[in-house]
N, C-alpha and C positions, 0 to 999 in steps of 0.2 A: 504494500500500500504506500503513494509517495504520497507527498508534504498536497500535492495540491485536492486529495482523496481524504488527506484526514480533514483537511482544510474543509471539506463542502461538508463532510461526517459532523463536524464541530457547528456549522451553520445550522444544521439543519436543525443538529439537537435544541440551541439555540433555541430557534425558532419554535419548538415545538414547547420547550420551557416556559418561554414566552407566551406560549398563544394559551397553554393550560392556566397560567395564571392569570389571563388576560379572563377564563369563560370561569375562572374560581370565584364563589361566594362575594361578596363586597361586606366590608362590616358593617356592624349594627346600626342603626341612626339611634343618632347624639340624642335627648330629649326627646318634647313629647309628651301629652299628656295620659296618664297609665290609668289603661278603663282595659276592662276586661273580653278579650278575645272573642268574634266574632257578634258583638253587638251592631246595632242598626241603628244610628238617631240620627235620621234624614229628613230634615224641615223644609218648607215652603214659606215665602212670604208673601204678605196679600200687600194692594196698592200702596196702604199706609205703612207698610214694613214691618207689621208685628207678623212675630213667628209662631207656627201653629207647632203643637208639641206633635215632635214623631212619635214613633212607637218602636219599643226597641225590643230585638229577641239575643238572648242571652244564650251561648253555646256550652252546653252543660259539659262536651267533654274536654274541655278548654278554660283552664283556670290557672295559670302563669296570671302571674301580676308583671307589670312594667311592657304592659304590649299597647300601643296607639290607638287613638280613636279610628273608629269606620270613618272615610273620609265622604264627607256633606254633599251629596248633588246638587249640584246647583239646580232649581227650578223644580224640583223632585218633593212632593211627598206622601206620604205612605197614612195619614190618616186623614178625618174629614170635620173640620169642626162639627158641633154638634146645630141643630139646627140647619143645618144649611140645606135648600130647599132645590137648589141647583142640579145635584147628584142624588144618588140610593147610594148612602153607605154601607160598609159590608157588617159595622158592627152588628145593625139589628138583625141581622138574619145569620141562619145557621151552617155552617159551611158543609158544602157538599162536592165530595171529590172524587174524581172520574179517573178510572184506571181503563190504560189502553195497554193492552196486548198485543204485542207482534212475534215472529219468530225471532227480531236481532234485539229487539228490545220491551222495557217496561217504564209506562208514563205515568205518572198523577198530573191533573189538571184540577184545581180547583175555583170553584165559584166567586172564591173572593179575589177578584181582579181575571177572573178568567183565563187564567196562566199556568205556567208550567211549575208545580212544587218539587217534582221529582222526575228522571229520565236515567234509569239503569240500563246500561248494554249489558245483554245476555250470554256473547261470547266472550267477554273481558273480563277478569277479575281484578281487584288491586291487588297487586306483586304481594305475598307472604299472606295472601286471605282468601277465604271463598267467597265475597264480597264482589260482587257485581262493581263498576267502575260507576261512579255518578256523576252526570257533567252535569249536574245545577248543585248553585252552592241553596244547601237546604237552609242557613239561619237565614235566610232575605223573606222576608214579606212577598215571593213569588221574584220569576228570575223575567219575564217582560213584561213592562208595563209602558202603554200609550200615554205620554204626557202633553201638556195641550195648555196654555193661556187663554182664560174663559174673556169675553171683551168686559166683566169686571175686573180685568187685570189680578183675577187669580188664578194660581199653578195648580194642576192636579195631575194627578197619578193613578191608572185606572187600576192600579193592583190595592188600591184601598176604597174600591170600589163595591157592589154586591153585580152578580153579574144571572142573568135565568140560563139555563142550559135548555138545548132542544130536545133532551133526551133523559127520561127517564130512569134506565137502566141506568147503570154508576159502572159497569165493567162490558168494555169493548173488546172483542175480538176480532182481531185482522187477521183475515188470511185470504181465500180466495178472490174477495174484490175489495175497491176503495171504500174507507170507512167517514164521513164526517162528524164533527160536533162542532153546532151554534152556539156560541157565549151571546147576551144580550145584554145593553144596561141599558137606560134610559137616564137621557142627561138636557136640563133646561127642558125646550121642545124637539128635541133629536134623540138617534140614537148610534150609538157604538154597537159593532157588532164584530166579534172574530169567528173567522168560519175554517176550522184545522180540518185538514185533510190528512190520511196517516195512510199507508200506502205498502204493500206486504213486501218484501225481499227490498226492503229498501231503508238507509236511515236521513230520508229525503222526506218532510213536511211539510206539507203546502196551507201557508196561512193567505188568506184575506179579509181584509179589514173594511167593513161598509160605515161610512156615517150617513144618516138621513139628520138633511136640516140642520147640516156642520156649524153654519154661520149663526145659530142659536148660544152654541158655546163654545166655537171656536175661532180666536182673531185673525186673521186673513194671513197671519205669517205659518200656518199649518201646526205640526205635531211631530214630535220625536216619538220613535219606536227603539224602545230602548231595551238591551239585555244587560238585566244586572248583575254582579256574581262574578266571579274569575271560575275554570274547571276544577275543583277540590284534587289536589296530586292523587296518582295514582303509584305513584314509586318509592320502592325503600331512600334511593337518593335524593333524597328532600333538595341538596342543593341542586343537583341536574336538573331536575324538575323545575327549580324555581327560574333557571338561569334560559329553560328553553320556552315558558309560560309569558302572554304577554296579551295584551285587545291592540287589534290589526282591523285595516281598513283598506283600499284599494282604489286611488284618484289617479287618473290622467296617465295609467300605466304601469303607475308603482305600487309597492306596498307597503303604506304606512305602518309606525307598530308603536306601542309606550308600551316599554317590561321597568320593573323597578327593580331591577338588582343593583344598580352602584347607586342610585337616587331613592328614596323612600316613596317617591311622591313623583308622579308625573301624567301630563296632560299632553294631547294635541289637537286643534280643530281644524276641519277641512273645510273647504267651500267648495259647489258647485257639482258636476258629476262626480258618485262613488258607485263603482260595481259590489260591496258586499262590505261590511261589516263582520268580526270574529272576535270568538276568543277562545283562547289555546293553551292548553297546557301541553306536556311532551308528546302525546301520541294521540290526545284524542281535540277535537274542537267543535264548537258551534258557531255556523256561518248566517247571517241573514245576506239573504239577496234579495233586494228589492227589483220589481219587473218595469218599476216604471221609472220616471225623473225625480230626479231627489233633488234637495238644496245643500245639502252637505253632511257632517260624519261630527261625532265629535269623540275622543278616545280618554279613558282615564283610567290611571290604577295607582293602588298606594297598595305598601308592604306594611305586614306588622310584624314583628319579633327578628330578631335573627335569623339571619339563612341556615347558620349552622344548627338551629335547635330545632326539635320537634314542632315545636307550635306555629313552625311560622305559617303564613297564610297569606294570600293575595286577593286582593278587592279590587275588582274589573268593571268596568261598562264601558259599552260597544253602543253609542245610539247611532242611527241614522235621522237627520233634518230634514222631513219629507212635506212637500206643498198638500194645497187640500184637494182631493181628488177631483180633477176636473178642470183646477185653477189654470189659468195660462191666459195668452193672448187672445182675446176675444170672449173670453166667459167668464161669467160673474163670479167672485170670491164667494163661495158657500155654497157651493150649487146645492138644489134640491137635493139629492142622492147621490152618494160616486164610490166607489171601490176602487181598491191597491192590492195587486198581490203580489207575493213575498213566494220564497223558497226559503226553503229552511233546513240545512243539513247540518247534522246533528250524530255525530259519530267520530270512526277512525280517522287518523289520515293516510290512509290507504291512497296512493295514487292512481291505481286503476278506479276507481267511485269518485274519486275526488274532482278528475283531471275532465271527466267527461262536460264539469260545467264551462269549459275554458274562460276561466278567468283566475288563472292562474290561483287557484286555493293553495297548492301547494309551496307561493312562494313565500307563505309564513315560515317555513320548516327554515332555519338559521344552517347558513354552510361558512360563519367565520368573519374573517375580514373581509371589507371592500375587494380592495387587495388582493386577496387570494379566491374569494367569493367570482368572481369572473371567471374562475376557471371553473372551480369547483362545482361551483350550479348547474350548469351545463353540462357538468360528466355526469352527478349523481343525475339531473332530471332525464336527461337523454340518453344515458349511454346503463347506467349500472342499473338504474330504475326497472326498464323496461326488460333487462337482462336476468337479471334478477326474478320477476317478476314471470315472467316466460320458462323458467329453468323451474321454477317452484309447480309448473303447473303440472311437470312429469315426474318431480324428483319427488316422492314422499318425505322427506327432513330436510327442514332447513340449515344442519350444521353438515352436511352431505352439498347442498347448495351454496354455502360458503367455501367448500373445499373443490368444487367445482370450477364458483368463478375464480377463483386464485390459480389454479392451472389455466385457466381464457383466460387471465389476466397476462400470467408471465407469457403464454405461448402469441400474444400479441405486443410484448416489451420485450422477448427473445432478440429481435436483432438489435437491438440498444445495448442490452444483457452482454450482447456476444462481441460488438463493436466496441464496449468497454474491458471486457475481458482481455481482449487483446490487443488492445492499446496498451494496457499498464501490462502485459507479459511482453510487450516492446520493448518501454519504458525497462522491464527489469534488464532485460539484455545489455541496455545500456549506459547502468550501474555503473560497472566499473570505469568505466570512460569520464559519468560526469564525476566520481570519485577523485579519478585522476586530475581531473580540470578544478577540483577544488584545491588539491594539496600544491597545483602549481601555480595558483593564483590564491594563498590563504587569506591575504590582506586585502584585495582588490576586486569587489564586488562584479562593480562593471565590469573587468575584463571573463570573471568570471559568466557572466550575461551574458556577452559575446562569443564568449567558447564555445557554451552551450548552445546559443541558438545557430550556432554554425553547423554546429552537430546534429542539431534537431532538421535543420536543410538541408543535409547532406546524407542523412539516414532515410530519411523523409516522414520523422515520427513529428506527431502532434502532441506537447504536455498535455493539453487538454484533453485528448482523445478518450481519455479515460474517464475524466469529470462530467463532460459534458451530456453522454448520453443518461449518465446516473443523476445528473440534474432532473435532465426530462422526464424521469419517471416520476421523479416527487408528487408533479401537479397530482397523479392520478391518484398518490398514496395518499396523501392529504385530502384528496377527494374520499375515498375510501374510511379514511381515517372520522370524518364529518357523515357520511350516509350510513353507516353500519348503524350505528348506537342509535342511529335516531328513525332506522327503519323498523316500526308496528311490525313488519311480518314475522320481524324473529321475536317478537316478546311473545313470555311465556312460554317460547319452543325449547323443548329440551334435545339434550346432543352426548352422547357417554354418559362423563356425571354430571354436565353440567344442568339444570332444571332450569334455565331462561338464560337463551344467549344473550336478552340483550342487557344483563345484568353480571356482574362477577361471579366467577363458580368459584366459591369457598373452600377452599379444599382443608384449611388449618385456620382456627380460630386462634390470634393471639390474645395473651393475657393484659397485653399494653397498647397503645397506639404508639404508630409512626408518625411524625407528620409526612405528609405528603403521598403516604403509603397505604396508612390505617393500619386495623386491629385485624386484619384475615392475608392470607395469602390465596392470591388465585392460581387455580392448578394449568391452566391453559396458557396464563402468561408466563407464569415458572416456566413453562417449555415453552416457549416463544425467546425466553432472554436464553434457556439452556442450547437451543436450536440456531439463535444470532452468534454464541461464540462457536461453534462448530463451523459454521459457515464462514464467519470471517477468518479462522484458522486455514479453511481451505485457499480461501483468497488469497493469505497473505504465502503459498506455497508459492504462486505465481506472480506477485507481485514485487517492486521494493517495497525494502521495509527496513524498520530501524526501531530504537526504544521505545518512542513515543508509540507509532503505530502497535507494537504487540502491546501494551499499555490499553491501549483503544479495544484491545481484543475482548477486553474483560469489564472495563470504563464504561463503554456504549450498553453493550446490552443489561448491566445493572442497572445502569440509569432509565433505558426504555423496560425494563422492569417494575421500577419503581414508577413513572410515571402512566404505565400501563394497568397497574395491578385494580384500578378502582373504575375500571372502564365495562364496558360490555365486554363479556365471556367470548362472542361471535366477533366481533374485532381481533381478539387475542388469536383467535382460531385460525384466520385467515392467514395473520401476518406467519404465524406457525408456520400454514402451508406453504407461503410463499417464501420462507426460509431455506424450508424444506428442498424446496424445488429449484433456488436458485443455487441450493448446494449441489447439487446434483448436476446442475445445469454446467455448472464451476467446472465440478471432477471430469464432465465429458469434454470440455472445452479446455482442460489444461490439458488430458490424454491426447487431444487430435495436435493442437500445439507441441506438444511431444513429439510426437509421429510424425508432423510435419520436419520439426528439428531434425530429428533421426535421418529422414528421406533424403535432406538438402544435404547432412555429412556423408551419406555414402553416394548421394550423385556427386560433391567434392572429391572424393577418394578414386569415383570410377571415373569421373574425366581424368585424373593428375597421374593413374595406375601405368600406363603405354610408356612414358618417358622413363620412369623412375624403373622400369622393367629392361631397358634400351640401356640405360645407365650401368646397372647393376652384369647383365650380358655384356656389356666390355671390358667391365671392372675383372672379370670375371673367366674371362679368353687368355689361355696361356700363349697361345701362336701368335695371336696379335701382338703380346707383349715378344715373345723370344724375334720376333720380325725386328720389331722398332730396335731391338737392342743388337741382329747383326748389323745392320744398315748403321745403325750410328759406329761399329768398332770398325767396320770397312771405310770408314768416312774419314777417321784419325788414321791409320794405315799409312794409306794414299796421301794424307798430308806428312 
């Protein structure tokens, strides 16, 4: 291995040091007022500014003191003064709530506010439970609620509303055809109405919202449709989770996002067209798409507790600023009647379900830096995704399909592999020369410079030659490196011992923590850093090499050891493979370089064989010699 091999080796690590601590936890926020976890106290204020008391739910399995207040929506509230003649509020009547049935999932929808209380996937668990995965966060007062400025210049919030149902039954089953339910309120002289559509082999929900008589209580600037609640983690790595959870939006081509992990508290607002509104945790999200024109997004989340501790928790809303149905150039603000529908999905993020909306849903999924995200995006969305995706549909395991693509992998980096290979088995050849060229020039750099690049002109070798194509591979490792852990298909797949690739296989519980390591050792990456020094041992049979590099032999794979050990199990697995494989690839490529060597000294030997035979036959002729030696004594004679 030469200087300019350790040299990219060192960057890379670098780099990678780097970017781990770049996606690690952020510390706790400073201050703050300490009210207890997963409370709700979201007000409204009427024209003259006094504030109507919210209502607040208290999360029973959440009792850490010193965690932040739920952060206040602006224009949002969740109760209804008393008296007020405006609205049906939900206190006086009794709540009634409607369970929907599908094969991928389980909904509660309840009456007060006509919204979603609960939405369990059927095929998901949380990681370490038999617990269904829930994308609504349950302490909220219901996770959508249609807010709206009455032209008293007061705010409400239909989830503290009473709402009728069309349906008596309280338990729906979907399966052979579309199923609906009408929520109703009556508000001033209008009414509100949502009308959910639930849909079998699918976690696609089609809302639409009718107002009759809008302009009765509603002021001509329209209504937010808003999702409250961040997704409740689903992973033992609270901070993974926290770091890839965030509400996203989607204007004018890109995708907006506010996560709170280095910030406590962050906001964004959009104006004018938005294709979809979300929000996301690691693997699962809820998307609103709206069908018609909108006026804009507006994004919010705040953090409570420390990333590193159990409790911590994230508070999300995702509204869209929608005009009044109908509204636009040429028709009156309130019209009579109008309708909006929505799509509503409400699941994994599966690429194949996700991609078919094309509006890019999947480009919430985080692949890094700007930076490096240019490449990266583009291989996991285009190249691994669908590769991936395609292999799993004949291969029964998915830890069989990571060991798969890692041979397509290398047998598509094979000739970079093989153009690096023996570039630095050049480079060793010509050791001992640039050796020579040092001890004759010890003092004097430049000429040193010069020797060498004379040398490198006249051999016709490239230092480079060896770096350069091992550069190239990186994008895709890095790419690789970012789509494994965060690809749904392998959570909860098991592989040997591992019981979810996309988590660490524990193989040894320690009694202490590491930093940067933790309290377990994983068995996948142990062979993974075991499988990097065998490999670069073989390299260094064919390459230069010096202290430092055999140093490197042992240096390197500790270190991606350690920085591997608290990753996904199916990451570990790959890089394994691909160890695996470029060892091997190594041994065939130093043998044929071998064999090459060999061929070129004995076609040396067999052209230089004819002279040195001619030579030896006359060394070798006693006549020839007794000749030369009468002729010279008849020569003196005669003189």
């Amino acid at each position: 291995m030469d200087r300019n091999v350790v040299t990219a080796t060192v960057l890379i690590a670098i780099i990678m040091v780097v970017w781990l601590m770049w996606l690690s936890p952020p510390p706790p926020p400073e201050g703050g007022p300490a009210s207890a976890p997963g409370q709700e106290d979201v007000r409204g204020q009427d024209a003259a500014g006094n504030q109507e008391s919210g209502a607040a739910q208290q999360d029973a399995q959440r009792s850490e003191p010193e965690i932040r207040e739920a952060p206040q929506r602006v224009g949002t509230v969740i109760s209804v003064a008393a008296g007020d003649s405006l609205v049906t509020p939900a206190a006086g009547f009794s709540e009634q709530r409607f369970h929907i049935h599908t094969d991928l999932y389980s909904a509660v929808l309840s009456s007060r506010g006509g919204t979603f209380t609960s939405f369990e996937l059927g095929e998901f668990n949380v990681a370490g439970s038999d617990r269904p995965v829930q994308l609504v966060d349950t302490t909220k007062a219901g996770a959508m609620g249609l807010i709206f400025t009455s032209p008293a210049s007061r705010i409400y919030d239909t989830r503290a509303l009473h709402f009728d149902a069309s349906r008596t039954d309280t338990l729906v089953s979907v399966s052979g055809a579309d199923e609906s339910l009408t929520f109703t309120t009556r508000i001033a002289g209008g009414e509100v109405r949502y009308v959910y559509t639930f849909k079998p082999q699918t976690y696609e929900v089609g809302l639409r919202i009718e107002l009759d008589a809008p302009d009765t209580f509603v002021t001509p600037q329209g209504y937010e449709l808003a999702w409250n609640g961040g997704i409740p983690f689903t992973e033992k790595d609270v901070e993974s989770s926290s770091v890839q959870s965030g509400a996203y939006a989607r204007s004018g081509g890109e995708v907006e996002a506010v996560q709170v992990n280095s910030d406590a508290y962050g906001e964004k607002t959009l104006n004018g067209a938005v294709d979809w509104v979300a929000v996301k945790s690691k693997y699962f999200t809820v998307a609103i798409l709206p069908q018609s024109e909108t006026r804009g997004a507006d994004l919010i989340g705040e953090r409570f507790g420390d990333v590193s501790q159990s409790y911590l928790r994230h508070d999300y809303v995702a509204s869209l600023r929608m005009p009044l149905p109908g509204a636009g150039p040429g028709t009156a603000a309130g019209a009579a009647t109008g309708a909006q529908d929505y799509l509503m999905y409400m699941g994994p993020m599966e690429v194949r379900r996700i991609s078919r909306y094309d509006v890019d849903l999947y480009d919430m999924v985080d692949y890094g830096w700007d930076f490096f995200e240019v490449i990266t995006r583009p291989l996991a969305k285009f190249v691994f995704t669908p590769v991936f995706d395609f292999m799993a549909r004949f291969v029964p395991n998915y830890g069989i399909v990571i060991i798969l693509l890692s041979l397509l992998i290398k047998l598509v980096l094979s000739p970079l592999t093989k153009s690096s290979f023996r570039s630095m088995a050049k480079m060793k050849e010509l050791q001992p020369r640039m050796e020579a060229i040092k001890e004759k020039y010890p003092d004097d750099p430049t000429k040193q410079q010069q020797a060498m690049m004379k040398m490198y002109k006249e051999t016709g070798v490239n230092p480079l030659g060896g770096c350069l194509p091992m550069l190239l591979q990186y994008p895709i490792i890095i790419a690789l490196w970012q789509f494994l852990p965060q690809a749904i298909e392998i959570r909860q797949q098991g592989f040997l011992w591992a019981a979810d690739l996309s988590a660490p296989d524990v193989i040894l519980q320690l009694p202490f923590t590491i930093p940067f390591f933790g309290d377990f050792v994983a068995g996948f990456t142990l062979l993974m850093g075991i499988s990097m020094v065998f490999q670069m041992k073989i390299q260094m049979a064919s390459t230069p090499s010096n202290a430092q590099a055999k140093i490197f032999t042992y240096v390197m794979p500790v270190m991606l050891f350690v920085i591997f050990n608290r990753l996904a199990s199916g990451l570990s697995l790959y890089y394994l493979c691909y160890n695996v494989l470029t060892a091997l690839h190594q041994r065939v490529i130093n043998r044929q370089i071998a064999a090459e060597s060999e061929a070129a000294k004995e076609a040396g030997n067999a052209a230089g064989a004819p002279s040195s035979r001619n030579t030896r036959s006359k060394k070798a002729d006693p006549a020839a010699k007794k000749t030369k030696r009468s002729y010279l004594s008849s020569s003196k004679k005669r003189k």
